[in-house]
DRENBALO-665603 format. One record per atom (N, C-alpha, C): z, y, x; residue in one letter. Coordinates in steps of 0.2 Angstrom, whole numbers, plus 2048, in hexadecimal, padded with zeros to 3 digits. Each point is the difference from the previous one (the first is absolute). Layout:
N
ZYXA...
***
This chain:
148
92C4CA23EX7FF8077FEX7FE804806X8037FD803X7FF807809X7FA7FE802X7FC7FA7FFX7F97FF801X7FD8047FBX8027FE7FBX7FB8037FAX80080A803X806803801X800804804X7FD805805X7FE7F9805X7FC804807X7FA7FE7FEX7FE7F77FBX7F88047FFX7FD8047FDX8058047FBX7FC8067FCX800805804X8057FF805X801808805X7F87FD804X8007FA803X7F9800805X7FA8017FBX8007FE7FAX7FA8027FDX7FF8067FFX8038047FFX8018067FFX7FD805807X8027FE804X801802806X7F8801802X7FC7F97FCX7F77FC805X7FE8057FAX8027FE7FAX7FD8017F9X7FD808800X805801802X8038097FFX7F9806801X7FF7FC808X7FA807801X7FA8007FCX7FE7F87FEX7F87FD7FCX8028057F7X8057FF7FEX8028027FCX7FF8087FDX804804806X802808801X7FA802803X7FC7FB803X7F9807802X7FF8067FFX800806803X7FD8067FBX7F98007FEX7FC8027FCX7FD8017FCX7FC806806X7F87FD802X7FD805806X7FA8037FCX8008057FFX7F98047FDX7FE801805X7F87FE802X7FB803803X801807800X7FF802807X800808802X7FA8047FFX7FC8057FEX7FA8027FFX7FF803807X7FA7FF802X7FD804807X8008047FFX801803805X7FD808801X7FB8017FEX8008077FBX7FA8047FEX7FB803806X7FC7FD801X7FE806807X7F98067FEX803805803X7FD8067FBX7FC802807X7F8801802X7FC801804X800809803X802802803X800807800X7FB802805X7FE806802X7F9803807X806805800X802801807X803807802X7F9804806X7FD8027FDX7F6801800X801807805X7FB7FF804X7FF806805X7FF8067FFX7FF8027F8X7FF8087FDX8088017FDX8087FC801X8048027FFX8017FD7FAX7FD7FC7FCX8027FE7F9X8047F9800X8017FE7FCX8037FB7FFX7FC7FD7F9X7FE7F8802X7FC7FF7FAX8007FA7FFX7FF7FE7F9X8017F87FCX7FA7FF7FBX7FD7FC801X7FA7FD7FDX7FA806801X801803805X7F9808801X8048057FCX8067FF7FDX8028087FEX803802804X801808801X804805805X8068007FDX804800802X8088037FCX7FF7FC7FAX8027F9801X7FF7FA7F9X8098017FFX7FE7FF7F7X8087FE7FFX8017F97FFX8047FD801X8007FA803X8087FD7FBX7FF7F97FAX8058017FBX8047F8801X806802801X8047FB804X8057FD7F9X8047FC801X8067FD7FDX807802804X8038027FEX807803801X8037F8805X800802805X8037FA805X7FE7FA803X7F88027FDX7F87FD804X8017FF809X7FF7F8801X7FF801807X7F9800802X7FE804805X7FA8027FFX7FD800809X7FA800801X8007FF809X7F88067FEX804805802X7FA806803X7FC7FC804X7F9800800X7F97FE806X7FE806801X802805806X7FF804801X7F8801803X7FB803802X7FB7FD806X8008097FFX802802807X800809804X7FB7FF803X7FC8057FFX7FB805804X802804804X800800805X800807805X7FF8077FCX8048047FFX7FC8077FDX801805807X7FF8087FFX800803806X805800805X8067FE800X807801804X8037FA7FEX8057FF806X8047F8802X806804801X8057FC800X808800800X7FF7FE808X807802803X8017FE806X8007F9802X8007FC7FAX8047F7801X7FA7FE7FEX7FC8057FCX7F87FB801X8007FD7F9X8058047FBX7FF8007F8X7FA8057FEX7FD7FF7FBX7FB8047FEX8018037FAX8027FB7FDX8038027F7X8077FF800X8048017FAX8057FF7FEX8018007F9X8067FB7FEX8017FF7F8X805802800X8058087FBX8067FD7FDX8028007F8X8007FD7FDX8008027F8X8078037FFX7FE8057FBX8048077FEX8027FC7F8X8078037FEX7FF7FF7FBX8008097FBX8028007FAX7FE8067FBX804806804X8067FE805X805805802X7FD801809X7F97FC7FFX800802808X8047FE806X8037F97FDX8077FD802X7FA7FA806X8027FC805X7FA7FC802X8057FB7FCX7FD7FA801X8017F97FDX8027FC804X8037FE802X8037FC804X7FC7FB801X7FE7FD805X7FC7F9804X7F98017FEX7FD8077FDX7F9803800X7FE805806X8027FD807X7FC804805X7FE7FD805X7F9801801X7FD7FD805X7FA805806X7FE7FC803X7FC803806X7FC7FE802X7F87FF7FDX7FC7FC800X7FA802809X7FF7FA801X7FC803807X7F97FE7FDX7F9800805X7F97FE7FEX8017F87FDX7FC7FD7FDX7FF7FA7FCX8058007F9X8007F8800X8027FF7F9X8097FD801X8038037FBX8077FE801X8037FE7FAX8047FC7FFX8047FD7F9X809803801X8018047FCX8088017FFX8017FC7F8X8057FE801X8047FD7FBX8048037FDX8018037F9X8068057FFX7FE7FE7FAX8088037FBX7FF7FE7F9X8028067FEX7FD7FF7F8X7FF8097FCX8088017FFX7FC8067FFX80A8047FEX8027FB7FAX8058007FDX8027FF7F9X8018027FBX8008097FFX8018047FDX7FB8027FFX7FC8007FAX7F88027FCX801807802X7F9800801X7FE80A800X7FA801807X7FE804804X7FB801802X803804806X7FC7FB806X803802806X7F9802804X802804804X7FA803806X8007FD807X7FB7FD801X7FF7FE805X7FB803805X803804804X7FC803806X8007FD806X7FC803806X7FE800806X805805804X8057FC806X805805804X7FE7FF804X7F8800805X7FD801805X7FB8047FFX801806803X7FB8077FFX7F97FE804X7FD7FD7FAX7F87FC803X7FB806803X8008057F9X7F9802802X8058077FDX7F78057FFX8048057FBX8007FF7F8X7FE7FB7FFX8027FE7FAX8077FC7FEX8027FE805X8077FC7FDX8048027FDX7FF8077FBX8048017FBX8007FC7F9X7F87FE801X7FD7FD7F9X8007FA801X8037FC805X8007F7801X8077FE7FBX7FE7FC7FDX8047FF7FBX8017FC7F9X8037FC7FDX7FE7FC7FAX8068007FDX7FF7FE7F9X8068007FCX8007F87FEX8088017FEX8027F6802X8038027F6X7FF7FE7FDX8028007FAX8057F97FFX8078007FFX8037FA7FDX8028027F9X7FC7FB7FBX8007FD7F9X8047FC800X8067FF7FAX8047FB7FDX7F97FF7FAX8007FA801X7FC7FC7F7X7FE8057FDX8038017FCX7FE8037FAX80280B803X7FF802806X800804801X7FA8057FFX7FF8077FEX7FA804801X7FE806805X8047FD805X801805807X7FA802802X7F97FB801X7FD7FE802X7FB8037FDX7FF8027FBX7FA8047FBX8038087FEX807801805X8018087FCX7FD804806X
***
């Protein structure tokens, strides 16, 4: 009996982990969404100015930013800046960055909460920097945020 015993304990023991594997679902990449922080102050995606851009509520996503120098630099040799706003003017937590000349990749994932965020320029480029800017739209499925 006490054999019978400690082999089911040792079988148990080898068996156990082959058995209880968790179950691994492939991770999806990152969406990477192309942006131009362009030297007349605009912010653009596929050659539109101010693109609205339509994400998945908790999307991880990698900005490809490529900055153009516009009229005026930050002291640290930023040219542009990103931070998205959401509807209360509130920033978004882990959406702020400080882009220099070339091409830069941030990693950040969408809000989760659907509805329509503002994403401005917090590096006063030129005298346009008021109008650097795009909208980040997060749709749930079957949501109509994105057409009102």
């Amino acid at each position: 009996m006490k054999n019978l015993l400690t082999f089911a304990l040792l079988a148990g023991i080898f068996a156990g982990p082959t058995f209880c594997r968790a179950q691994s679902t492939p991770t999806a990449a990152p969406r990477v969404i192309e942006l131009t922080a362009d030297h007349d102050s605009r912010y653009r995606a596929e050659g539109k100015a101010a693109p609205t851009i339509e994400v998945a509520p908790g999307e991880s996503l990698i900005l490809r930013v490529t900055a153009v120098r516009a009229k005026k630099i930050a002291r640290d040799g930023s040219i542009h800046g990103l931070a998205l706003l959401d509807k209360d003017l509130n920033a978004v937590p882990g959406w702020r960055f400080y882009f220099h000349p070339g091409v830069q990749d941030v990693t950040v994932t969408a809000p989760t909460k659907p509805g329509r965020y503002t994403a401005m320029c917090t590096i006063i480029c030129s005298d346009m920097h008021d109008s650097m800017g795009f909208t980040l739209v997060v749709t749930a499925p079957d949501s109509k945020l994105a057409k009102e």
